[in-house]
C-alpha positions in Angstrom: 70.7 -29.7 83.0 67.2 -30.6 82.4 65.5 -34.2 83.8 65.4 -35.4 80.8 69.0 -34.6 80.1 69.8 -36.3 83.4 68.2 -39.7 82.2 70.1 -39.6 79.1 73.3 -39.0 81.7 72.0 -42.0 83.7 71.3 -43.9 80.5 74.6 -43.5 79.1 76.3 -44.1 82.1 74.9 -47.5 82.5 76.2 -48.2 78.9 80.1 -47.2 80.3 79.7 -43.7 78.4 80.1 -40.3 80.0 77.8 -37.2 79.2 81.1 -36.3 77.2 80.5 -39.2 74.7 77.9 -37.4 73.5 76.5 -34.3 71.8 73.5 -32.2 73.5 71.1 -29.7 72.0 68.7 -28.4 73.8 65.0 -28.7 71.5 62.2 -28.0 73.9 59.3 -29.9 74.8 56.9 -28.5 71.9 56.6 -28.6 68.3 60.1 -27.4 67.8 61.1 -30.9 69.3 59.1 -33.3 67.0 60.4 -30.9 64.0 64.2 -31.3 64.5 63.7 -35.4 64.7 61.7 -35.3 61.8 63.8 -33.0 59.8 67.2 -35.5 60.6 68.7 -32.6 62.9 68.8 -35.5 66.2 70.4 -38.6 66.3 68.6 -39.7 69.4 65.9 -37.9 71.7 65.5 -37.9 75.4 62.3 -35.8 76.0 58.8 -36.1 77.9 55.3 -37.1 76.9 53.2 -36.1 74.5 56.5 -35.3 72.9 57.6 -38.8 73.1 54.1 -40.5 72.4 53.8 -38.6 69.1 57.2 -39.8 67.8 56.6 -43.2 68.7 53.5 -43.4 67.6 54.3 -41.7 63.6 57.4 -44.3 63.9 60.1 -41.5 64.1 61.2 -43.0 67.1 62.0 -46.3 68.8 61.9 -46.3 72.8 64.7 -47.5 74.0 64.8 -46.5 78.0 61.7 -45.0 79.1 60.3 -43.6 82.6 57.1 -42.8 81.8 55.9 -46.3 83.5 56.7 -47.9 87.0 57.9 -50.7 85.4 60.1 -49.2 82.9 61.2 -46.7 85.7 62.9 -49.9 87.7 64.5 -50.6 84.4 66.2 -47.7 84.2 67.5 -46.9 87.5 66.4 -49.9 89.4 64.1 -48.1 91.6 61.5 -45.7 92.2 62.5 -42.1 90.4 60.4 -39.7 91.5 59.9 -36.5 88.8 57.5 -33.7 88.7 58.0 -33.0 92.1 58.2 -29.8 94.2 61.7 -28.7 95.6 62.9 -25.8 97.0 66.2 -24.7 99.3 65.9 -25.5 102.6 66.5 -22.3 103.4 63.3 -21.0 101.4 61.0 -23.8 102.9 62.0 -22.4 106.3 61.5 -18.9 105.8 58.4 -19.5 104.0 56.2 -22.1 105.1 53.0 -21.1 104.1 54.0 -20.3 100.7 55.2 -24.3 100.5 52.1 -25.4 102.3 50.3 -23.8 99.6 52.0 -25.3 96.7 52.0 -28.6 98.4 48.6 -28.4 98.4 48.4 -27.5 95.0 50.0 -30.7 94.0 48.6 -33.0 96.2 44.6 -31.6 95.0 45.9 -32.7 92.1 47.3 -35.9 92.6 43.9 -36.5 94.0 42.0 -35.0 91.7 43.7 -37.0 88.7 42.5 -40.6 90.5 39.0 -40.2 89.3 39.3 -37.4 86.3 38.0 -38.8 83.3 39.9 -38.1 79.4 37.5 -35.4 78.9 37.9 -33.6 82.5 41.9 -33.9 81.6 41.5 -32.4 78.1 39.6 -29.2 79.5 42.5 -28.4 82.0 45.5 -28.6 79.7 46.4 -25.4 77.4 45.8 -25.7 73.9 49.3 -25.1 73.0 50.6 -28.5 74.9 48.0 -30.6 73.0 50.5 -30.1 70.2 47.0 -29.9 68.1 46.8 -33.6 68.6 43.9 -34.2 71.6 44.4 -38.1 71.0 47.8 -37.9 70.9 47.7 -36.0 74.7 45.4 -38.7 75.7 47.2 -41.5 74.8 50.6 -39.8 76.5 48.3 -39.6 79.6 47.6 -42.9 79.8 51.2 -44.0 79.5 52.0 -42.5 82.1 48.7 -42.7 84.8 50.8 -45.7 86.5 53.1 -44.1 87.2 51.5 -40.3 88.9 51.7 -40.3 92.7 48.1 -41.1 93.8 48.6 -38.9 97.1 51.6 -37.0 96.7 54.2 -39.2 99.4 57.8 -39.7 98.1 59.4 -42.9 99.3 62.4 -43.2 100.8 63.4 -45.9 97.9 62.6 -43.0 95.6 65.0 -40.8 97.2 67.8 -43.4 97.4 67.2 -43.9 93.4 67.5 -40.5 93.0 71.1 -40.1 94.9 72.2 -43.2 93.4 71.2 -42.2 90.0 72.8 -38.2 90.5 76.1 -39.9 91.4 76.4 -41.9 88.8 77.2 -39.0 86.6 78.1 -36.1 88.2 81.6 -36.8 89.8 81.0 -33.6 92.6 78.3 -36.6 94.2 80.5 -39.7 93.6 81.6 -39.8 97.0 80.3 -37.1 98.6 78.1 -37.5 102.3 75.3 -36.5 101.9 72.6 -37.3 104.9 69.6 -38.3 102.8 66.9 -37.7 105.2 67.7 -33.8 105.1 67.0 -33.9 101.2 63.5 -34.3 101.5 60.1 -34.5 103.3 56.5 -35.2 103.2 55.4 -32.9 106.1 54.1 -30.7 103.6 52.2 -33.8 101.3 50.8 -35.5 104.7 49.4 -32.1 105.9 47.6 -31.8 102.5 46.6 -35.2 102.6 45.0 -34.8 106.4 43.2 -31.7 104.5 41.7 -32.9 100.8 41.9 -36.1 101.4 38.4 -37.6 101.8 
């Protein structure tokens, strides 16, 4: 499923329950999400920001595990959890280097970039649509989670530990499966963008 599926996995399975103990829809992360809430069609929402933000803020929701801050990050998983990130087979990174190099660099301009944008150069680079018609609203789900964005775009080796630990916690084809960690991810690409746009 989707991340946010697999928190409310991880979220469930700290509480002794299964992903079986519960029921799940999937709503988007627009409009259509803050409408089934409102309108009584969820019991309990797992979803990103401004989607989260919105709900919290109009009291439709109470937050009861979130990662959209390092500190409510450890909470949940007790660690580093990295998200938003780029990830590809190994296969694909091989056969296409450049291709990855260029999306790596993508991200990592970005990462950058976001360290000294201002609320007004973040508002002109989001589409319309995913200000939900709320610019406030956007803003204030921004600055929940600015902690917690990669300032370079480097994954820890904590963060990938978290993430394994977390995966198998749910998903009994993991549980005690070996799985050499350090072949699940790299910054090669992220440290070559960094040596480029960094200044």
């Amino acid at each position: 499923g989707s991340s946010t599926n697999m928190v409310a996995n991880y979220v469930l399975a700290k509480g002794g329950l299964t992903p079986k103990d519960a029921s799940f829809i999937g709503v988007g992360t627009g409009s259509g999400a803050v409408a089934a809430m409102r309108a009584g069609q969820l019991d309990a929402i797992s979803n990103t920001d401004p989607i989260m933000t919105m709900l919290e803020r109009s009291g439709d929701v109470k937050i009861i595990a979130t990662t959209r801050t390092v500190k409510g990050t450890q909470d949940v998983f007790g660690g580093p959890m990295p998200a938003g990130s780029l990830y590809a087979p190994e296969t694909f990174v091989k056969q296409n280097p450049r291709t990855t190099q260029a999306l790596a660099n993508a991200i990592v301009r970005a990462n950058l970039w976001l360290q000294s944008a201002g609320p007004s150069d973040i508002i002109k680079t989001v589409p319309e649509s995913y200000l939900l018609g709320d610019r406030a609203v956007y803003l204030a789900a921004y600055n929940n989670v600015k902690d917690a964005l990669s300032p370079d775009g480097l994954m820890s080796e904590a963060g990938a530990r978290t993430t394994l630990e977390a995966l198998r916690s749910f998903n009994p084809a993991l549980k005690d499966a070996k799985i050499d960690l350090a072949r699940t991810w790299t910054n090669e690409f992220a440290n070559k963008a960094l040596a480029k746009y960094r200044k």
